[in-house]
GUPA-223731 format. One line per field, with one value per residue (C-alpha): x, y, z; residue number from 1. Coordinates in steps of 0.02 Angstrom, whole numbers, plus 50000, padded with zeros to 5 digits. Layout:
c1	[X	...]
c2	[Y	...]
c3	[Z	...]
i	[NUM	...]
***
This chain:
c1	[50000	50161	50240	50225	50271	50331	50211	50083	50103	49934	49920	50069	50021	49864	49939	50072	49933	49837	49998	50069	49942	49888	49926	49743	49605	49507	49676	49676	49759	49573	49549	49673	49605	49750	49667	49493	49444	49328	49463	49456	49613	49526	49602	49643	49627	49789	49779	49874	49911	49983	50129	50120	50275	50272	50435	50437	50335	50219	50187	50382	50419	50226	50144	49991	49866	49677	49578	49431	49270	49097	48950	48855	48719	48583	48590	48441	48533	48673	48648	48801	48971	49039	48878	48805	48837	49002	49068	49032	48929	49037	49000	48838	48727	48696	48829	48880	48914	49004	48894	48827	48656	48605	48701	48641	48717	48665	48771	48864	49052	49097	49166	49287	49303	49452	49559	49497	49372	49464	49484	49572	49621	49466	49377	49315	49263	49124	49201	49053	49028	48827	48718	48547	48395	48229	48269	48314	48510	48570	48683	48775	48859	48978	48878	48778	48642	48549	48448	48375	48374	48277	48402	48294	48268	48388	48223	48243	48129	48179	48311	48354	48498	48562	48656	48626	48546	48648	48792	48870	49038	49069	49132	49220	49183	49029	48920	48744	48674	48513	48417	48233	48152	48279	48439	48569	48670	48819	48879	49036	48926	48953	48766	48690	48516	48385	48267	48119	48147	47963	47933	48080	48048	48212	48151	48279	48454	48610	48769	48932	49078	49159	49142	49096	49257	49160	48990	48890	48883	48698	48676	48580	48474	48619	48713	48900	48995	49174	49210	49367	49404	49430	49266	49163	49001	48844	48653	48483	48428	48261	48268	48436	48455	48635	48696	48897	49048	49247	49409	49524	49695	49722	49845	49933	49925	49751	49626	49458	49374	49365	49306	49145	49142	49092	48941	48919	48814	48866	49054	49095	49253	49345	49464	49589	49676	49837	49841	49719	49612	49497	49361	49224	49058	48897	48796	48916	49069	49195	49382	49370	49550	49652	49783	49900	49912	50050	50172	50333	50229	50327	50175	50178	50361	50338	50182	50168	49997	49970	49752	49689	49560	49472	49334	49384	49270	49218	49206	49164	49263	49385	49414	49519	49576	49711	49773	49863	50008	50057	49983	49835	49792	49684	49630	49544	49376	49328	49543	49608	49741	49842	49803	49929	50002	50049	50148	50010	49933	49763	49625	49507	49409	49438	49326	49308	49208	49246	49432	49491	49495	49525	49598	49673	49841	49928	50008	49858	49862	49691	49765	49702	49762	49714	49611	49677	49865	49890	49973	49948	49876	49881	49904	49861	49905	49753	49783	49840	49831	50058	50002	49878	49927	49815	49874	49777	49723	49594	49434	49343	49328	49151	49109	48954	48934	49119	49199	49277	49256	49333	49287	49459	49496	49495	49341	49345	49303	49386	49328	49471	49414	49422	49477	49600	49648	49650	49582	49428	49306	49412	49264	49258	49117	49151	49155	49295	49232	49338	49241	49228	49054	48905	48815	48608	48450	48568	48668	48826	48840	48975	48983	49122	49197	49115	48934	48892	48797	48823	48723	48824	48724]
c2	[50000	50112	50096	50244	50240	50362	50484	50396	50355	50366	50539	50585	50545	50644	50797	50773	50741	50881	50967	50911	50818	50948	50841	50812	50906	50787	50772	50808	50992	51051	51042	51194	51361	51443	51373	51449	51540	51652	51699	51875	51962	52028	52157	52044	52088	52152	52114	52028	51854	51715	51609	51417	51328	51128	51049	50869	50706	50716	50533	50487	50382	50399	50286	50249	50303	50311	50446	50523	50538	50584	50482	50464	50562	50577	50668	50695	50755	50751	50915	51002	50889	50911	50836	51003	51201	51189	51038	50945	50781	50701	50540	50482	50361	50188	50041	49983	49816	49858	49750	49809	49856	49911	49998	50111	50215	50394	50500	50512	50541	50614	50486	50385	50365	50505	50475	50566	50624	50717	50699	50577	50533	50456	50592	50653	50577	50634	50734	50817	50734	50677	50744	50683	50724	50670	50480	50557	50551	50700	50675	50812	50729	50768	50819	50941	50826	50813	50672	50601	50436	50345	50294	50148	50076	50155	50218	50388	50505	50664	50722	50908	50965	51115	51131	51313	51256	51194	51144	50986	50966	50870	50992	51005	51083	51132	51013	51027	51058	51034	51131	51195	51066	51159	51076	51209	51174	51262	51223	51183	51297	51450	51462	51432	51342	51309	51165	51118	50960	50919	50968	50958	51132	51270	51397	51510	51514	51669	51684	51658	51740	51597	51390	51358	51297	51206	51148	51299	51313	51358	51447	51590	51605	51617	51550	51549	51503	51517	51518	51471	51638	51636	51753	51723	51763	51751	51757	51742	51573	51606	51730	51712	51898	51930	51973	52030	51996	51962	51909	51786	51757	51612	51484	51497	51297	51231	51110	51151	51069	51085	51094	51210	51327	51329	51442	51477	51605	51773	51706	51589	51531	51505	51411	51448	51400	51456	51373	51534	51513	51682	51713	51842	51937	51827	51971	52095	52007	52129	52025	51949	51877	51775	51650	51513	51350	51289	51190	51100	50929	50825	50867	51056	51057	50949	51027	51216	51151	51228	51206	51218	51085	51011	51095	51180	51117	51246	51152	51263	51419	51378	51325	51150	51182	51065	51055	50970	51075	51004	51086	51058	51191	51256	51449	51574	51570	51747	51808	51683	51652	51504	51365	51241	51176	51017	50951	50840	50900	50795	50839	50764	50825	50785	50722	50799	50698	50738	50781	50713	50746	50611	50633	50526	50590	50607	50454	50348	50354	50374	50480	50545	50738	50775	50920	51035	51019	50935	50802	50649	50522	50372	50335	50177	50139	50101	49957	49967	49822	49774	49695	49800	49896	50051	50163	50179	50316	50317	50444	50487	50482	50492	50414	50295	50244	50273	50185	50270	50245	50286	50208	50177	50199	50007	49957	49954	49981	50004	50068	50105	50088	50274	50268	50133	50148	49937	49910	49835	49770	49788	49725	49731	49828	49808	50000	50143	50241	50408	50528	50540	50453	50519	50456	50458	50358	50208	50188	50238	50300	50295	50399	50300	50420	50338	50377	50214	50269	50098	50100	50012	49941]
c3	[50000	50015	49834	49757	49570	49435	49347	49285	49092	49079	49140	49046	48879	48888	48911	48794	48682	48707	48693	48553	48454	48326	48158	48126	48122	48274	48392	48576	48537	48480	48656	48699	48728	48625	48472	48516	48371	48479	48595	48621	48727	48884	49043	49145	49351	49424	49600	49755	49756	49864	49738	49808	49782	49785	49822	49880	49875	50041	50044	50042	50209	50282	50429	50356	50479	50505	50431	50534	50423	50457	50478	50300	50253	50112	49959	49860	49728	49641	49584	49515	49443	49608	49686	49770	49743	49855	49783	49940	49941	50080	50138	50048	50131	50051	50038	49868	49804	49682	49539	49363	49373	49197	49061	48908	48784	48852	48722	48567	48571	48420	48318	48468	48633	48696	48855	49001	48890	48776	48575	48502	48305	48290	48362	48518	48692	48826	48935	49042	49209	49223	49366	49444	49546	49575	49511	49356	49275	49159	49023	48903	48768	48639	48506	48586	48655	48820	48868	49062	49117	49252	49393	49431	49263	49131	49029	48959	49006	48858	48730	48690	48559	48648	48491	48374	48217	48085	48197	48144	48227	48399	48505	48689	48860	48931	49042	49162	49314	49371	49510	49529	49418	49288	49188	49129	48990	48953	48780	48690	48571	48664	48756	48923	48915	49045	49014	49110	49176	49181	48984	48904	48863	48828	48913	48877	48800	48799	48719	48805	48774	48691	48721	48890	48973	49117	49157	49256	49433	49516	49696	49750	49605	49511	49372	49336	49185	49154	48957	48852	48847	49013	49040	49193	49173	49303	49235	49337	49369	49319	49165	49100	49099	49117	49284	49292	49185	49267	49164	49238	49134	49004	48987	48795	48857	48921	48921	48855	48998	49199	49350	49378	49501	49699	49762	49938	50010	49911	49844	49695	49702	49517	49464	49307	49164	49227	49397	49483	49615	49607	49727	49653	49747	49676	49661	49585	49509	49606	49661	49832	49811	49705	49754	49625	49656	49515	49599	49505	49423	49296	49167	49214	49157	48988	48936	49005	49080	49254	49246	49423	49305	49489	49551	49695	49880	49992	50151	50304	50297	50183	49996	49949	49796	49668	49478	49344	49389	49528	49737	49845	49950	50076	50067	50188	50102	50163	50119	50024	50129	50130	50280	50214	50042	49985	49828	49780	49591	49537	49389	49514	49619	49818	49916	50122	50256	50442	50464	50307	50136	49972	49805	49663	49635	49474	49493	49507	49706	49826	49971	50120	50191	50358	50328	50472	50438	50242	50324	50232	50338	50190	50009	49919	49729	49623	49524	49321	49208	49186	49015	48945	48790	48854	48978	49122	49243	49364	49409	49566	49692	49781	49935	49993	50155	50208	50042	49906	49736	49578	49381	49264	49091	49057	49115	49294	49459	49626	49809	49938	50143	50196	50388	50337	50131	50121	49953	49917	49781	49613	49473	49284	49195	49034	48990	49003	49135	49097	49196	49380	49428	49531	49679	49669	49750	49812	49645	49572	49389	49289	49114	48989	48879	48712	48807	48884	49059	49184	49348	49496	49648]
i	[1	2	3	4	5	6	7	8	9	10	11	12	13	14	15	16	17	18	19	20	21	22	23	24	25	26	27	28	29	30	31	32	33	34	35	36	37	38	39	40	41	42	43	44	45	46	47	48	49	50	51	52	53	54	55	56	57	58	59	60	61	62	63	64	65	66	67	68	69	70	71	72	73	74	75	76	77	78	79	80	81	82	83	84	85	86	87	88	89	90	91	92	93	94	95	96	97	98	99	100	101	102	103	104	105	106	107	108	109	110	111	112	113	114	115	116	117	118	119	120	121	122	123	124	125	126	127	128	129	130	131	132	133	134	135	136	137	138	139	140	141	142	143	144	145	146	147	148	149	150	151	152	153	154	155	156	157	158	159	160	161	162	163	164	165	166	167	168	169	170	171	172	173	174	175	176	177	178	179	180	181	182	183	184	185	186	187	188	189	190	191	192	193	194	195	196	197	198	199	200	201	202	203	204	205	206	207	208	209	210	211	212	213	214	215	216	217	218	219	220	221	222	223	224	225	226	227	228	229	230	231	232	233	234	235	236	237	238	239	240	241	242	243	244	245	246	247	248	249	250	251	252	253	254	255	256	257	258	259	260	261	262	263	264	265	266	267	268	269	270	271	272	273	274	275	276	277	278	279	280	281	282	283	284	285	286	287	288	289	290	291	292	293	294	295	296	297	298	299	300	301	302	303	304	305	306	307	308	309	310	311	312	313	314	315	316	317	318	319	320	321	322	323	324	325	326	327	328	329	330	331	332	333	334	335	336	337	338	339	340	341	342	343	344	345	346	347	348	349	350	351	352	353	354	355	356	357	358	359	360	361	362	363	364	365	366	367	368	369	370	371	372	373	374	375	376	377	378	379	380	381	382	383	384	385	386	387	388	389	390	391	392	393	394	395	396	397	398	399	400	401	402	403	404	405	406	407	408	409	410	411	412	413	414	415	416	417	418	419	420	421	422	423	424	425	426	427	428	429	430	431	432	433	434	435	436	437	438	439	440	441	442	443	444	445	446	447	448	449	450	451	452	453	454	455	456	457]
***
């Protein structure tokens, strides 16, 4: 449970191809924000910021502890990609097993099934994380498309193309949420939608600034969308009329999609292209602060990628934030100010529950911070397949009923033991499960990059 490997090759590859895969016209580099044709160069906010340096593995010569978590609660809803408007479903009541309950293709890819989501040769993967709520599974898929599924029974219940007429390309970024009886949509297209959940009905639909960068973030009757361009951009949750408008720099090197953003109470907490953590006023759009979280990763250095690409938590008073480039941190959420840093760089989103908080690492390893000091309490290596011909990464992880859980790349999945980080139930489901899964009405759902949806009991 202590070996702790080289960067994963998995990992690696990715970002070397979104880096340097721009030979055809459907490779991974489409996916890079300095090839946005509706970039547009925007001021961007001068103001103080805390520089976050990482500077040695964390895990090297740990005692692997016990991490304290909190007792498991119900979620109605799985509401936002993070699971709620903070990006905090903790520990979710109801035990898995771990078996296939019923799979379905819920989307089109675009031609092929990309790594983590993201296009390929043969064309482009899902890459939007799925939410749910009232029994009733939301999928945006590559093409534009959004369609619900009954959790229960896999039958669809609607399909809406929130794609502009005439549109024919697959394209990237974007994804839903879904609050109010509402889904919004923001597109690879550059709009926000809102559908009726009920009808199927758009009931309204605004231009972005440019492709939506992540999938939009809903609190406090409002909603926020950050755009390739790296525009932020907040709209009422009812009419759509727009609200305020903030800039946040852009990465010459970045990936079209990421994490959404975190609402709580009157802030909504951003994060960047460029390894920026921003915190903005929900009704106005005025700075709160701004901190960067790039540490020293082996991909930061090959590529020039420094995305802060995981939704950042807010937990309490303070933010958890990490990125491809190579730091976890934990900010001040009312200053910003930094709590404690670790070296430890993930395009997942962590997962808190009592004093602890979970990520997959770069390197393919569940670890466990203690939330109060960063110190890490264990790490365990997921497995990888030795003989496969496919390199493989792993996504996640949520947490049911005090297990963690996170889908792979080569059809598989894995829950860790939280307190303890003993590896569990390792089973085969037969589909590449490329995007981070969701936890709703006692099942697990796991989106595969080519669009299969698979519910887990």
């Amino acid at each position: 449970m202590t070996a702790f490997p080289r960067l994963s090759h998995a990992v690696l590859a990715l970002v070397v191809a979104a880096t340097l895969g721009g030979c055809g016209s459907d490779s991974a580099m489409d996916s890079l924000s300095n090839l946005n044709p509706f970039k547009k160069d925007q001021p961007v906010i001068q103001d103080n910021r805390t520089s976050i340096l990482a500077v040695s593995d964390p895990t090297r010569g740990i005692t692997n502890g016990r991490a304290n978590i909190g007792a498991a609660t119900a979620l109605t809803a799985w509401s936002q990609p993070g699971g709620t408007a903070t990006n905090d479903p903790g520990n979710v009541a109801g035990a898995l097993q771990g078996v296939h309950y019923w799979s379905i293709k819920g989307g089109k890819s675009g031609f092929g099934n990309g790594m983590m989501g993201l296009s390929t040769s043969k064309g482009r993967g899902i890459s939007a994380r799925p939410v749910a709520a009232d029994g009733v599974v939301y999928v945006y898929d590559a093409v534009g498309v959004v369609s619900g599924f009954k959790v229960a029974n896999s039958g669809a219940t609607w399909h809406v193309g929130a794609y502009p007429q005439g549109a024919r390309d697959s394209v990237g970024g974007g994804g839903v949420a879904v609050s109010g009886g509402r889904v919004y949509v923001a597109t690879g297209y550059g709009e926000l939608l809102s559908i009726e959940t009920a009808t199927s009905s758009i009931l309204w639909r605004v231009k972005l600034d440019a492709p939506a960068r992540s999938a939009p973030a809903v609190g406090s009757g409002k909603v926020v969308v950050t755009a390739q361009s790296g525009v932020v951009q907040a709209f009422d949750a009812t009419t759509g009329a727009t609200g305020w408008r903030a800039s946040t720099e852009v990465s010459g090197a970045a990936l079209a999609g990421a994490g959404s953003a975190a609402i709580s109470a009157d802030t909504v907490v951003v994060a960047g292209s460029t390894g920026q953590i921003q915190a903005f006023d929900l009704a106005t759009g005025s700075v709160k602060w701004q901190a960067s979280i790039t540490g020293n990763s082996s991909i930061s250095a090959i590529t020039g990628l420094r995305d802060a690409s995981a939704s950042p938590v807010i937990h309490g008073d303070a933010v958890y934030a990490t990125g491809i480039g190579g730091a976890l941190v934990a900010l001040d959420l009312k200053t910003g100010d930094v709590r404690w840093q670790q070296p430890i760089g993930s395009a997942e989103t962590p997962v808190i529950s009592g004093g602890s908080l979970f990520l997959i690492d770069l390197e393919n390893r569940m670890i466990a911070v203690d939330l109060k000091t960063g110190k890490v309490i264990w790490a365990q290596t997921l497995p990888l397949r030795p003989s496969s011909s496919r390199k493989g990464s792993w996504a996640g992880p949520v947490m049911a009923a005090g297990k963690l859980w996170a889908t792979s790349n080569d059809g598989r999945i894995a829950s860790v033991d939280a307190v303890s980080g003993a590896l569990g139930v390792t089973t085969e489901i037969g589909f590449s499960g490329a995007i981070a899964p969701i936890l709703n009405s006692g099942k697990m759902m796991v989106l595969a990059g080519d669009g299969t949806l698979i519910a887990v009991n």
